[in-house]
RODO-2510 file (C-alpha; in nm, 4 decimals, decimal comma):
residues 80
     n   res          X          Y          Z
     1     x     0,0000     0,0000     0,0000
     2     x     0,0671     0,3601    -0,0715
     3     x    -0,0221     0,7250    -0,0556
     4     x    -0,2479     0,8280    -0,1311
     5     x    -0,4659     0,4875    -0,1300
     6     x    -0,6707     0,4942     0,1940
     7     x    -0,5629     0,1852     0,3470
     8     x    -0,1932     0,3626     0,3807
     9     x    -0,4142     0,6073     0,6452
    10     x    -0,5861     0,3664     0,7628
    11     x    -0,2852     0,1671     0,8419
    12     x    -0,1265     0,5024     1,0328
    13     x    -0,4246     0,5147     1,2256
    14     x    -0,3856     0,1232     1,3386
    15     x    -0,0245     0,1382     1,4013
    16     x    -0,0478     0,4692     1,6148
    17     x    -0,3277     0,3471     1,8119
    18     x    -0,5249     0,7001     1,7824
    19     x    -0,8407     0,7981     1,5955
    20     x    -0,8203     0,9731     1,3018
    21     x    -0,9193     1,3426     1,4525
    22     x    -0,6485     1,2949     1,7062
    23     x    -0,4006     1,2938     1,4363
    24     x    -0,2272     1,5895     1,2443
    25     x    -0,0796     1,4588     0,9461
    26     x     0,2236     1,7208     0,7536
    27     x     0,2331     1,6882     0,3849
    28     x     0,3704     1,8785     0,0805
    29     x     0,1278     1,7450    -0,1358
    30     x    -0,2095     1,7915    -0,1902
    31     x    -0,3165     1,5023    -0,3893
    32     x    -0,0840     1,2497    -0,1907
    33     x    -0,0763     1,3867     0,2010
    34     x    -0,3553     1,6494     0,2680
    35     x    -0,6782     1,5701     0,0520
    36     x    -0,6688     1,1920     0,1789
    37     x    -0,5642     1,2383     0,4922
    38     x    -0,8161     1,4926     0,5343
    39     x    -1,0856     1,2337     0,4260
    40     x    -1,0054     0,9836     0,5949
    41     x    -1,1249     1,2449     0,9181
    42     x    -0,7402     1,3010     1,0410
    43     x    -0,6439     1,7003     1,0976
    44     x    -0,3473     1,7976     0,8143
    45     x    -0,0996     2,0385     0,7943
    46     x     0,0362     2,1428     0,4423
    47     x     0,3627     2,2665     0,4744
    48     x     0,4727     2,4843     0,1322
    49     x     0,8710     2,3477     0,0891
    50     x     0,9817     2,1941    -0,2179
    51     x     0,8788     2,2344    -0,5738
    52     x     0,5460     2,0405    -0,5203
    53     x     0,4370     2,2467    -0,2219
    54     x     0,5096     2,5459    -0,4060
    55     x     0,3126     2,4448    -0,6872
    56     x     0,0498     2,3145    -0,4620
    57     x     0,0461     2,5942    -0,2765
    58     x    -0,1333     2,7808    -0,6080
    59     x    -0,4330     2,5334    -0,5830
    60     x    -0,7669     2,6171    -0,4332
    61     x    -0,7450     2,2997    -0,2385
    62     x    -0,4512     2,4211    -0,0054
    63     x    -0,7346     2,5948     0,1946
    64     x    -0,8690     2,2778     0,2971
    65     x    -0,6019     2,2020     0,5142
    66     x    -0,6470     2,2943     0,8815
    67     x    -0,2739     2,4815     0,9130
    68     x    -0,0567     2,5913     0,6437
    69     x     0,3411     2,6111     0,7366
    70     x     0,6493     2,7206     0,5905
    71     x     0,8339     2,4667     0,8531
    72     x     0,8011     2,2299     1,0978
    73     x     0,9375     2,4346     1,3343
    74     x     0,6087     2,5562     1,2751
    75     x     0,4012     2,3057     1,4209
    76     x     0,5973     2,3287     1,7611
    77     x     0,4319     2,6697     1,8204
    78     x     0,0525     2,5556     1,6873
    79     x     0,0243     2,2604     1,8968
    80     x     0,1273     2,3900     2,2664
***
């Protein structure tokens, strides 16, 4: 299995333990990380680094994702 098929997030969710909604997933990609991680109910951060989140970035789409970062430093400051 792979991104983005669903059992790859299905398979996060059963090897952390946690329901989906307690888990933030960080992706650069919209079609691989944050649209199917965002259906299959987790949270998602799309962090705009690299030439795909960059590109990405220019979609519509990006605005589905709960948090949009620059870094993961980033995520240190949203989740405490």
């Amino acid at each position: 299995m792979a991104k983005p098929d669903e059992k790859f997030f299905a398979r996060v969710m059963e090897e952390s333990g946690l329901a989906a909604d307690a888990i933030l997933y960080v992706g650069d990609r919209l079609d691989y990380d944050v649209l199917p991680a965002r259906k299959s109910g987790m949270k998602t951060a799309f962090i705009i680094r690299g030439p795909w989140g960059h590109i990405h970035a220019r979609r519509p789409e990006a605005n589905l994702a709960d948090y949009r970062i620059q870094s993961l430093e980033e995520l240190v400051h949203l989740l405490a």
